[in-house]
C-alpha positions in Angstrom: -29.9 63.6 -63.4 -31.6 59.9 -64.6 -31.8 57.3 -62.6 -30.4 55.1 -65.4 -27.6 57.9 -65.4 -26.6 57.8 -62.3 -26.8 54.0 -62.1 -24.4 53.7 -65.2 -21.8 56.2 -62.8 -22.0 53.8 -59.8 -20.8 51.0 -62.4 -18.6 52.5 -63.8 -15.9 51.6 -61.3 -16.6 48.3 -62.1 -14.4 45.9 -64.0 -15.8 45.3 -67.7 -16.6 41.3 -66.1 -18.6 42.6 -63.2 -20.3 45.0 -65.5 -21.2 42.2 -67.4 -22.3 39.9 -64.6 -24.1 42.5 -62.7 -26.3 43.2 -66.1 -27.0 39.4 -66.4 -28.2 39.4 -62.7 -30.3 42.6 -63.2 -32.1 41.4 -66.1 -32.9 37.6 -64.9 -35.2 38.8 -61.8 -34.4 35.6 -60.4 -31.4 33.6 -58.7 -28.7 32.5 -61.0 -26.6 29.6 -60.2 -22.3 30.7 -61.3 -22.1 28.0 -64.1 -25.5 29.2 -65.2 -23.8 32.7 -65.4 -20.7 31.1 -66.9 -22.4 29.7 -69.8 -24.8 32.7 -69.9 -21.7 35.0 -70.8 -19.2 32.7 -72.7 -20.1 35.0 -76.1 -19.3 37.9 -73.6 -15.8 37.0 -73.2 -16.0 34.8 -69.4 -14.9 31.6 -70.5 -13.2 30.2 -67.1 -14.9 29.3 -63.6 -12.3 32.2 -62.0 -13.2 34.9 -63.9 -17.0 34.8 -62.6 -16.7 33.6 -59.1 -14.1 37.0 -59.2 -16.7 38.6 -60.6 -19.8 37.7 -58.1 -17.0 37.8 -54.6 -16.1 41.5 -55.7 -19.9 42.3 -56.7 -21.1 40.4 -52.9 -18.1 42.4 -51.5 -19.7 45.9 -53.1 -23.5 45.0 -52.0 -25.0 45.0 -55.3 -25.6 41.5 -55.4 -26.3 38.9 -52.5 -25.3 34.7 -52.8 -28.1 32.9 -50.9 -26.5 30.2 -49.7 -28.8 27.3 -49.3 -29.1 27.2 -52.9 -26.1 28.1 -54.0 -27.5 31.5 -56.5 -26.4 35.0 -56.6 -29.1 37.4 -57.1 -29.3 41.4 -57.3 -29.3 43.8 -54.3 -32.9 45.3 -54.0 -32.5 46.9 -50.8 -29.9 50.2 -50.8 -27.3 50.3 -47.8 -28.4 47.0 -46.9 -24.3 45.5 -47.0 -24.2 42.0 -46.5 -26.7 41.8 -43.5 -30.1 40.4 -46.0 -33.1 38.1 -45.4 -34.7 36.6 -47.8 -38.0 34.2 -48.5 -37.4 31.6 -50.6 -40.8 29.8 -51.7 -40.7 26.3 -51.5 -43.0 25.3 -53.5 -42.2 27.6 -56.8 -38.6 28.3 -55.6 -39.2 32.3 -55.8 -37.0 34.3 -53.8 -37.3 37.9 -52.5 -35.3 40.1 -50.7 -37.1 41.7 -47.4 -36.2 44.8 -45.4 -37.8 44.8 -42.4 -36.8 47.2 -39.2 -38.4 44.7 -37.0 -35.7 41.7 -38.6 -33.1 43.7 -38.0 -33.9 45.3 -34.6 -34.4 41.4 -33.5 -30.9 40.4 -35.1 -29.0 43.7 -33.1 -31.1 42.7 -29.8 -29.5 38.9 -30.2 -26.3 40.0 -30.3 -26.7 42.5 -28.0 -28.1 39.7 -25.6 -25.6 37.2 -26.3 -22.6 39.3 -26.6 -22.2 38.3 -30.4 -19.7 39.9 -32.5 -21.7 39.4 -36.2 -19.7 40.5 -39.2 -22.5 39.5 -41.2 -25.6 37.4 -41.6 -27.8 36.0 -44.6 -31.3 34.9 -43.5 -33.2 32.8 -45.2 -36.6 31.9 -44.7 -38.5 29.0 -46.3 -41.8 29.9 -47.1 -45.4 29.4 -49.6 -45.2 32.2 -51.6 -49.2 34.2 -52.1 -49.5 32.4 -55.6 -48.2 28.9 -54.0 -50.6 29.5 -51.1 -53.8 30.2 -53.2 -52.9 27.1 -55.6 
Protein backbone atom coordinates (compact mmCIF):
# COMPACT_ATOMS: atom_id res chain seq x y z
CA UNK A 1 0.00 0.00 0.00
CA UNK A 2 1.30 3.95 -0.94
CA UNK A 3 2.16 6.17 1.39
CA UNK A 4 -0.09 8.76 -0.34
CA UNK A 5 -2.69 5.86 -0.01
CA UNK A 6 -2.79 5.32 3.16
CA UNK A 7 -2.44 9.01 4.10
CA UNK A 8 -5.67 9.77 1.92
CA UNK A 9 -7.44 6.68 4.49
CA UNK A 10 -6.37 8.40 7.70
CA UNK A 11 -8.22 11.58 6.20
CA UNK A 12 -10.83 10.28 5.24
CA UNK A 13 -12.60 10.56 8.57
CA UNK A 14 -12.13 13.91 8.28
CA UNK A 15 -14.86 16.60 7.69
CA UNK A 16 -14.58 17.92 3.96
CA UNK A 17 -13.32 21.64 5.98
CA UNK A 18 -10.56 19.90 7.81
CA UNK A 19 -9.67 18.10 4.74
CA UNK A 20 -9.38 21.26 3.22
CA UNK A 21 -7.51 22.98 5.96
CA UNK A 22 -5.19 20.15 6.69
CA UNK A 23 -4.11 20.30 2.74
CA UNK A 24 -3.50 24.12 2.99
CA UNK A 25 -1.21 23.41 6.10
CA UNK A 26 0.58 20.53 4.30
CA UNK A 27 1.41 22.38 1.29
CA UNK A 28 2.58 25.96 2.98
CA UNK A 29 5.66 24.28 4.98
CA UNK A 30 5.35 27.07 7.19
CA UNK A 31 3.07 28.60 10.00
CA UNK A 32 -0.25 29.93 8.98
CA UNK A 33 -2.01 32.43 10.95
CA UNK A 34 -6.41 31.36 10.98
CA UNK A 35 -7.49 34.58 8.96
CA UNK A 36 -4.60 33.77 6.62
CA UNK A 37 -6.20 30.26 6.27
CA UNK A 38 -9.64 31.96 6.07
CA UNK A 39 -8.89 34.05 3.16
CA UNK A 40 -6.69 31.18 1.80
CA UNK A 41 -9.85 28.93 1.41
CA UNK A 42 -12.89 31.46 0.88
CA UNK A 43 -13.05 29.87 -3.06
CA UNK A 44 -13.05 26.57 -1.06
CA UNK A 45 -16.29 27.15 0.48
CA UNK A 46 -14.88 28.54 4.43
CA UNK A 47 -16.24 31.87 4.36
CA UNK A 48 -16.85 32.42 8.33
CA UNK A 49 -14.12 32.72 11.26
CA UNK A 50 -16.17 29.48 12.94
CA UNK A 51 -15.89 27.24 10.41
CA UNK A 52 -11.89 27.30 10.53
CA UNK A 53 -11.09 27.75 14.02
CA UNK A 54 -13.66 24.31 14.03
CA UNK A 55 -11.53 23.15 11.61
CA UNK A 56 -7.85 23.74 13.27
CA UNK A 57 -9.41 22.78 17.33
CA UNK A 58 -10.64 19.35 15.79
CA UNK A 59 -7.34 18.98 13.59
CA UNK A 60 -5.08 20.12 17.10
CA UNK A 61 -7.41 17.77 18.97
CA UNK A 62 -6.49 14.75 16.25
CA UNK A 63 -2.46 15.58 16.34
CA UNK A 64 -2.07 16.33 12.74
CA UNK A 65 -1.55 19.87 13.21
CA UNK A 66 0.03 21.83 16.27
CA UNK A 67 -1.02 25.98 17.14
CA UNK A 68 2.25 27.46 18.46
CA UNK A 69 1.15 29.82 20.57
CA UNK A 70 3.45 32.71 20.87
CA UNK A 71 2.59 33.50 17.42
CA UNK A 72 -0.58 32.73 17.11
CA UNK A 73 0.05 29.98 13.67
CA UNK A 74 -1.09 26.50 13.16
CA UNK A 75 1.32 24.35 11.41
CA UNK A 76 1.47 20.47 10.40
CA UNK A 77 2.37 17.54 12.61
CA UNK A 78 5.84 16.23 11.59
CA UNK A 79 6.45 14.05 14.32
CA UNK A 80 3.96 10.65 14.46
CA UNK A 81 2.35 9.78 17.96
CA UNK A 82 3.73 12.98 19.20
CA UNK A 83 -0.24 14.21 20.61
CA UNK A 84 -0.14 17.48 21.84
CA UNK A 85 3.12 17.25 23.93
CA UNK A 86 5.62 19.35 20.93
CA UNK A 87 8.75 21.63 21.01
CA UNK A 88 9.49 23.62 18.63
CA UNK A 89 12.43 26.37 17.48
CA UNK A 90 11.20 29.31 16.18
CA UNK A 91 14.11 31.48 14.53
CA UNK A 92 14.15 34.87 15.42
CA UNK A 93 15.74 36.36 13.07
CA UNK A 94 13.88 34.65 9.78
CA UNK A 95 10.84 33.52 11.84
CA UNK A 96 11.32 29.72 10.67
CA UNK A 97 9.85 27.17 12.81
CA UNK A 98 10.50 23.45 13.14
CA UNK A 99 9.19 20.84 14.95
CA UNK A 100 11.90 18.76 17.14
CA UNK A 101 11.62 15.28 18.73
CA UNK A 102 14.08 14.78 21.05
CA UNK A 103 14.04 11.73 23.79
CA UNK A 104 16.25 13.81 25.89
CA UNK A 105 13.29 16.91 25.84
CA UNK A 106 10.93 14.65 26.79
CA UNK A 107 12.69 12.51 29.38
CA UNK A 108 13.60 16.15 31.04
CA UNK A 109 9.77 17.27 30.77
CA UNK A 110 8.53 13.49 32.55
CA UNK A 111 11.52 13.99 35.16
CA UNK A 112 9.93 17.63 36.09
CA UNK A 113 6.83 16.39 36.68
CA UNK A 114 7.94 13.57 38.28
CA UNK A 115 9.98 15.88 40.61
CA UNK A 116 7.39 18.33 41.27
CA UNK A 117 4.49 16.19 41.44
CA UNK A 118 2.91 17.89 38.15
CA UNK A 119 -0.08 16.57 36.71
CA UNK A 120 0.62 17.90 32.74
CA UNK A 121 -2.19 17.29 30.31
CA UNK A 122 -0.16 18.82 27.82
CA UNK A 123 2.69 21.14 26.97
CA UNK A 124 3.88 23.20 23.81
CA UNK A 125 7.63 24.31 23.97
CA UNK A 126 8.91 26.79 22.24
CA UNK A 127 12.29 27.74 21.86
CA UNK A 128 13.64 31.03 20.39
CA UNK A 129 16.44 30.54 18.46
CA UNK A 130 19.17 31.72 15.21
CA UNK A 131 18.31 29.33 12.79
CA UNK A 132 22.04 27.75 10.74
CA UNK A 133 21.19 30.14 7.70
CA UNK A 134 20.49 33.16 10.35
CA UNK A 135 23.70 32.19 12.23
CA UNK A 136 26.05 32.06 9.17
CA UNK A 137 24.46 35.53 7.84
Amino acid sequence: MSSTHTHSKKNQSLTKNQRIVLDLLQNSGEPLKAYFILDSLKKEGLNSPLQVYRALDKLVELGKIHKIESINSFIICNNSNCASNTAFTICERCGKVKEIKNKYLKDSVSDLVKDNQLEITRYNLEFYVLCKSCKIN
